[in-house]
C-alpha positions in Angstrom: 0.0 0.0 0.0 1.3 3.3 -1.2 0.2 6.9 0.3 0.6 10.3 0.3 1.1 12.2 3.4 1.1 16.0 3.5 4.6 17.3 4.5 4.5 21.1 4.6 4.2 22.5 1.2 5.2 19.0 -0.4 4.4 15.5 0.2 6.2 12.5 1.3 5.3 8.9 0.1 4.9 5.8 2.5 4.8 2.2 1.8 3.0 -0.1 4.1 3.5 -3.9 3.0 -0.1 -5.2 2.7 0.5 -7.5 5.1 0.8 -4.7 7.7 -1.6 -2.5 6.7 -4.5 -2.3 8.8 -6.1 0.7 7.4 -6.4 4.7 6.5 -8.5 6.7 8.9 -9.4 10.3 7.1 -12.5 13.0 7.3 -15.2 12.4 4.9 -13.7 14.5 1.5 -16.5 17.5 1.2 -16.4 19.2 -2.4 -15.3 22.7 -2.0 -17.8 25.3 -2.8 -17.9 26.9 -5.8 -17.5 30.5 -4.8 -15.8 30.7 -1.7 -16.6 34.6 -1.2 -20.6 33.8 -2.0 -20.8 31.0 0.6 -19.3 33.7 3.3 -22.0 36.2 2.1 -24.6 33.1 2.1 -23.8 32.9 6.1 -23.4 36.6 6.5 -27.3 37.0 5.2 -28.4 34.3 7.4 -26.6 34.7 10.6 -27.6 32.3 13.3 -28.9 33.3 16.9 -28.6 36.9 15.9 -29.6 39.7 13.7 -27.3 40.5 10.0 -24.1 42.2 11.0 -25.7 45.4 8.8 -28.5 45.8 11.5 -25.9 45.3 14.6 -22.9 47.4 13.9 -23.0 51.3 13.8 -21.5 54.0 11.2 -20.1 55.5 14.5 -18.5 52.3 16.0 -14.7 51.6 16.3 -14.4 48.1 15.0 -12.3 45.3 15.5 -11.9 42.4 13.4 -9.5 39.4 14.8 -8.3 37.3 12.0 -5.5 34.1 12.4 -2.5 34.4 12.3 0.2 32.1 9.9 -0.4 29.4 11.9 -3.7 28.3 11.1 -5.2 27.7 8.0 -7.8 30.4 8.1 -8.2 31.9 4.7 -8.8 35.5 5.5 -8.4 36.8 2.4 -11.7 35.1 1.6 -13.2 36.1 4.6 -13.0 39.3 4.9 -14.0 41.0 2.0 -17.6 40.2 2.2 -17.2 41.4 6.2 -15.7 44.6 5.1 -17.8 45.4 2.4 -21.2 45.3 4.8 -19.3 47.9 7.2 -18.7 50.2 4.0 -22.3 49.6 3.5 -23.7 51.4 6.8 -21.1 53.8 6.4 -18.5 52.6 8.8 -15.1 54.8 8.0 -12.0 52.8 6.8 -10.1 54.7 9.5 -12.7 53.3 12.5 -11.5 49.6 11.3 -8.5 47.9 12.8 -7.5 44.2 11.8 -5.8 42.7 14.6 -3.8 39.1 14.2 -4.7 37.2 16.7 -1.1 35.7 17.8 -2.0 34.2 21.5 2.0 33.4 22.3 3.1 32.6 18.9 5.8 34.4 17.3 5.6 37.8 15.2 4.8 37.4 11.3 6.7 39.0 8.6 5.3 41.5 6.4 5.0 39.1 3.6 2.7 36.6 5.9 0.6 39.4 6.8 0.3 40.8 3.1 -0.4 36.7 2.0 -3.2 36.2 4.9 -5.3 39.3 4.4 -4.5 39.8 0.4 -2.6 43.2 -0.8 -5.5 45.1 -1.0 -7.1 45.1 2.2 -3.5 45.1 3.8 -3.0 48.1 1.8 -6.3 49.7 3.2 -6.7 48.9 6.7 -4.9 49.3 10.0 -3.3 45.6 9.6 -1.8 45.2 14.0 -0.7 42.3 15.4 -1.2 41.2 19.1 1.2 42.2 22.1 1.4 40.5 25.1 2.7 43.6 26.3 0.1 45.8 25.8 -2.7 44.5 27.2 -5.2 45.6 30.2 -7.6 44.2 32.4 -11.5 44.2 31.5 -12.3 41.3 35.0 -12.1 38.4 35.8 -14.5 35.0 34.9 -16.0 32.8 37.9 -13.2 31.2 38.4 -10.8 33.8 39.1 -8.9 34.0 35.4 -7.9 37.2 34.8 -9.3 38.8 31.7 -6.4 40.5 29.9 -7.0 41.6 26.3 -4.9 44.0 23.7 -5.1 47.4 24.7 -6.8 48.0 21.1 -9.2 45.3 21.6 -10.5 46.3 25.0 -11.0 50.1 23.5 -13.3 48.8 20.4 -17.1 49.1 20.3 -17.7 46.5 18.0 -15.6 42.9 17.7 -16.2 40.7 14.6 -14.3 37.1 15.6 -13.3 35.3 12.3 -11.1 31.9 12.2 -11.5 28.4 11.3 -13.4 25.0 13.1 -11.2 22.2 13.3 -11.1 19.8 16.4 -8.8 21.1 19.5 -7.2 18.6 21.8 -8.1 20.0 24.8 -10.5 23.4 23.9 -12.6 20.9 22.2 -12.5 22.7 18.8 -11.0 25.9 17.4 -12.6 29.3 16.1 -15.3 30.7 18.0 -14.4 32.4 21.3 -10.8 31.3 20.6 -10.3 34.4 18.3 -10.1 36.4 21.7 -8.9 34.3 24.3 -5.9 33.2 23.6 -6.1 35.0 20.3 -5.5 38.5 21.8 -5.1 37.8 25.5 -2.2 38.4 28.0 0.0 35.2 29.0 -1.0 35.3 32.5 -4.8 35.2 31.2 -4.0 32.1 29.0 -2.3 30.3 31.4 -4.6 30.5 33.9 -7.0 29.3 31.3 -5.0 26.9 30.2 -4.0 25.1 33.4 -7.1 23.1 33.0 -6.0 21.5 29.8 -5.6 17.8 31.6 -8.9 18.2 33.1 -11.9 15.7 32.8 -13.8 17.1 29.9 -11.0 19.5 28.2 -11.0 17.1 25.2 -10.8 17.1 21.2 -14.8 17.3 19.9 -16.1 18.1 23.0 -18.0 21.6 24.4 -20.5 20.3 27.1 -18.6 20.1 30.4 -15.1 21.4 28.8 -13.6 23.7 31.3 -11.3 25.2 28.6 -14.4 26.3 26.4 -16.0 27.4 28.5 -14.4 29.5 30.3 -12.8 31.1 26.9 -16.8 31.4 26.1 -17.2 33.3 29.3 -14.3 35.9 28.4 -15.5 36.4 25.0 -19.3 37.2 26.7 -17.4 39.4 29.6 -15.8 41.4 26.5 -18.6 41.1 24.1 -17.8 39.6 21.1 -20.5 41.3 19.0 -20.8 39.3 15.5 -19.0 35.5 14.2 -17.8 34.2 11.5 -16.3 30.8 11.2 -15.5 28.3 8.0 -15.1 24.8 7.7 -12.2 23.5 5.5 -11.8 20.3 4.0 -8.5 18.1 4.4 -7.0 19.8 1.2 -7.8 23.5 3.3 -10.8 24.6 0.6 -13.9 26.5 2.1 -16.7 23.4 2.3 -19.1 25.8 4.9 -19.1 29.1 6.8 -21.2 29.8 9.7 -22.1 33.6 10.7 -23.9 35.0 14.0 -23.8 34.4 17.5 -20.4 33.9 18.9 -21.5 30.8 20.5 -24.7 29.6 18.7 -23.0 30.0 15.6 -19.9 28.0 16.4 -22.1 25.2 18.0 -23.7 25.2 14.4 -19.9 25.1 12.6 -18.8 22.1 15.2 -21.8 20.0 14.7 -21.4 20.1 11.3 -17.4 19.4 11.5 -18.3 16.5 13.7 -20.6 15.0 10.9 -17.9 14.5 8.5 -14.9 14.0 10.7 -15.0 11.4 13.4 -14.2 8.2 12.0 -15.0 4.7 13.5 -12.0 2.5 15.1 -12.6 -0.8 15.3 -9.1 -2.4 16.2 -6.4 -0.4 17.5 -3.1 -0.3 15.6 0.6 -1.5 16.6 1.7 1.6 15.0 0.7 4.3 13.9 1.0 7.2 11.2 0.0 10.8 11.5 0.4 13.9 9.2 -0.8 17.0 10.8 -1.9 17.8 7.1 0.6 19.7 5.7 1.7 23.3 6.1 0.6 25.2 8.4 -0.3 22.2 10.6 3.2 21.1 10.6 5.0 24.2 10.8 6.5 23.3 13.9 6.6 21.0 16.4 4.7 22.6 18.9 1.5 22.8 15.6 2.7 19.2 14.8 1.9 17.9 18.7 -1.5 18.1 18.0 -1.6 15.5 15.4 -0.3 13.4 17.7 -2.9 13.8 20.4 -5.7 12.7 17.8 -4.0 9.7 16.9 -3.3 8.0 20.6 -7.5 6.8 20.9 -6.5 4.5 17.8 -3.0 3.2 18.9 -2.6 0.7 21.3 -0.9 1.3 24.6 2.3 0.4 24.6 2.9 0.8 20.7 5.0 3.3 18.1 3.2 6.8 16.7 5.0 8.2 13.7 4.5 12.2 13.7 5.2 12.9 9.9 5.7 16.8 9.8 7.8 19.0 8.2 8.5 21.5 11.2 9.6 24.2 9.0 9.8 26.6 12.0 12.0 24.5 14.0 10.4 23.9 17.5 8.0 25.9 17.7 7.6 29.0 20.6 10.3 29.7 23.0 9.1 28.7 26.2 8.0 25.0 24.5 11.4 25.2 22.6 13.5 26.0 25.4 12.6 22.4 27.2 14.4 20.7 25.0 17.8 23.0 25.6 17.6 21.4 29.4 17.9 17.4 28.6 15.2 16.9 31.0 13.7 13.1 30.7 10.0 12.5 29.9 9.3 11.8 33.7 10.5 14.6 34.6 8.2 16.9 32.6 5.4 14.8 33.5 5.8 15.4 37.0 6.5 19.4 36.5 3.3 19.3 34.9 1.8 18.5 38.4 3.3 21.4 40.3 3.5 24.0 37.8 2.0 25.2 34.9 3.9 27.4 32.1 2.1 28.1 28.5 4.2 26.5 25.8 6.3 23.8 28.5 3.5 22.2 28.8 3.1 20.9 25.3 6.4 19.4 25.7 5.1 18.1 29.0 2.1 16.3 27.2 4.5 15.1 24.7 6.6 13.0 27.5 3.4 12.2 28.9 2.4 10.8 25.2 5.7 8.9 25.2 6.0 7.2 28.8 3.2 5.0 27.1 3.7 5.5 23.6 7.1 5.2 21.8 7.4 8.5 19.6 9.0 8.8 15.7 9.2 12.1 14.4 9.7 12.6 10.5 10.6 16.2 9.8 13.4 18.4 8.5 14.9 19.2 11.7 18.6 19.8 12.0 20.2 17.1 13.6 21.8 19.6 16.1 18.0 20.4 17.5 17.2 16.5 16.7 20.0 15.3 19.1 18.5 17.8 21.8 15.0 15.8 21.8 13.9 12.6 23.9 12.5 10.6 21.2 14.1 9.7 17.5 13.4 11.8 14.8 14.0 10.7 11.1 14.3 12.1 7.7 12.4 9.2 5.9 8.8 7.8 6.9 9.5 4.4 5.5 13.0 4.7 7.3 10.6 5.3 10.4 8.5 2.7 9.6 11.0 0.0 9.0 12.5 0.5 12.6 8.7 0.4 14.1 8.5 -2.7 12.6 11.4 -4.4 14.0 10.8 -3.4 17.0 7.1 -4.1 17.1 7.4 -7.5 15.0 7.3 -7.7 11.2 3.0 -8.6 11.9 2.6 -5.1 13.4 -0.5 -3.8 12.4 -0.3 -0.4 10.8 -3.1 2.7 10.9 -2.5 6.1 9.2 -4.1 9.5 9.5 -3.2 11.6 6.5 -5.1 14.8 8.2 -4.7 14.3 12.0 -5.4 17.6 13.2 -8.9 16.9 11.2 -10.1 13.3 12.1 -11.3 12.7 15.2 -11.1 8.5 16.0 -13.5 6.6 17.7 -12.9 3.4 19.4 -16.1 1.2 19.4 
């Protein structure tokens, strides 16, 4: 069996003697609408849980639209024409709209990357920002004591338009949404209070009802008023397949039930091993992006066996706190058990990473120098079938053998 796995920009190839292979797990493939820019005005004039953005906003307002930033696969450039023409249509000033990349801890963009993720136009036009943890203030705090902390520019708008993509979240439960402020535009204190909960009961991939992660994000969004949503659904290949417009809740409830139709998949045997592509670029920018993949892939391997991460990693590590782990040769059981006294936003990927491999033997296929390579706790490869060939022999040459070409998109479920 021969397949194609997303690898950034390119693709790598795997072959899987048939013997082996036990099976592919992937989303149901959704055509991609015709007209991208007519779907988004489709949702726009039939917003749910909430009137048209046209009868909500104000010509006096001072608006602020959060978009995603490189990291995600948001396509912005689609979105926000149709958003941007409505405002121009009550009368809202170019000079009352900012566009603020929503960057949470991730690193600054170039100029290029900004230019690519709104289009030339529009970054020609508007007041194109990007977050600061720096500059952010203090609009409360939710029930359970999180301080609220959002950009300065944020906190001063009348009207906030949340815009981003639904794909499944390994611990929020699923992306977009409320997400587009906290951690989108929030202070690191506020998303790592928030994000302390991420090993709690509930704070899982595909699920909102009784995810303390959610919704508590849900809350800050309510506490600062996110006024008006828009969301899309991609399909594995990244093309526009829905969009959802409205309420920043009832809309995204809409957008998840729909991504949940087409993307969990059955298991009926776990595998010996198995092999995960985030997707391709920007899933697998990093390593920190590409850790996700892996989390989605663990309900359909069994415990004790070998997970194959294929992604590129582009980026290197991923952001510093997260990168800087690896700098300190500390062994998986170690940041397992820092995990349970402290909590630091971007360790404690690497911390469910260890956790991930005290059970679960880790490969990592991706094109990082051998100098960072050397500094991580598991083996990382240049080659899937080189990967694959080592699993084997130290699984046994029977070794059943699963892949995930989109692992950030499929969603397994064992029964």
């Amino acid at each position: 069996m021969r397949l194609n796995l997303k690898y950034g920009k390119e693709e790598r190839e795997i072959c899987i003697p048939d013997l082996n292979y036990l099976g592919t797990l992937r989303p149901q493939f959704r055509e991609p609408v015709r007209d991208p820019q007519k779907e988004v005005e489709r949702a726009l004039n039939h917003p749910i849980g909430s009137p048209r953005l046209l009868n909500l906003v104000s010509s006096e307002d001072r608006v602020v639209i959060l978009v995603s930033d490189i990291s995600r696969p948001s396509p912005s450039q689609i979105i926000l024409p149709p958003i941007l023409k409505e405002l121009e249509q009550k009368g809202v000033p170019e000079k009352q709209i900012t566009i603020v990349f929503g960057l949470g801890i991730h690193r600054k963009q170039t100029e290029k990357e900004k230019r690519t993720l709104v289009g030339d136009s529009i970054y020609s036009r508007y007041r194109c920002i990007e977050h600061d943890l720096q500059n952010c203030v203090s609009i409360g705090e939710t029930n359970h004591g999180t301080q609220v902390e959002v950009l300065e520019e944020v906190a001063d708008a009348s009207f906030i338009i949340a815009t981003g993509n639904i794909e499944y979240h390994y611990y929020a439960g699923f992306s977009g949404g409320a997400k587009a402020l906290a951690p989108g535009v929030c202070s690191r204190r506020t998303i790592e209070q928030n994000h302390k909960n991420f090993m709690a009961p509930g704070a899982i991939p595909g699920e909102i009802k009784g995810n303390p992660v959610r919704q508590e994000l849900e809350e800050m969004a309510r506490k600062k008023g996110i006024n008006f949503l828009l969301n899309v659904i991609l399909n594995p290949e990244k093309q526009l397949i829905c969009a959802v417009a409205g309420d920043v809740e009832k809309a995204h409830r809409e957008g998840a039930f729909f991504l949940n139709q087409i993307s969990t998949v059955s298991v009926k045997q776990k595998a010996d091993i198995a092999v995960v592509s985030p997707g391709g670029f920007p899933k697998d920018i990093d390593l920190y992006q590409t850790h996700k993949a892996m989390e989605h892939a663990l309900p359909a391997l069994k415990n004790g066996g070998i997970l194959i991460a294929v992604g590129q990693c582009s980026d290197g590590l991923g952001v510093e706190p997260f990168a800087r782990v690896f700098d300190e040769g500390r062994t998986p059981r170690e940041l397992v058990e820092e995990l349970k006294t402290q909590f630091v936003q971007g360790r404690h990927v690497a911390s469910r990473i260890a956790h991930i491999h005290l059970n679960t033997e880790i490969f990592l296929v991706s094109d990082l120098s051998e100098e960072t390579a050397k500094k991580l706790f598991f083996k990382n490869f240049t080659s899937v079938d080189e990967a694959l060939s080592l699993a084997l022999d130290k699984v046994g040459q029977n070794a059943q053998v699963l892949v995930m070409p989109y692992g950030v998109s499929t969603l397994p479920l064992v029964g």
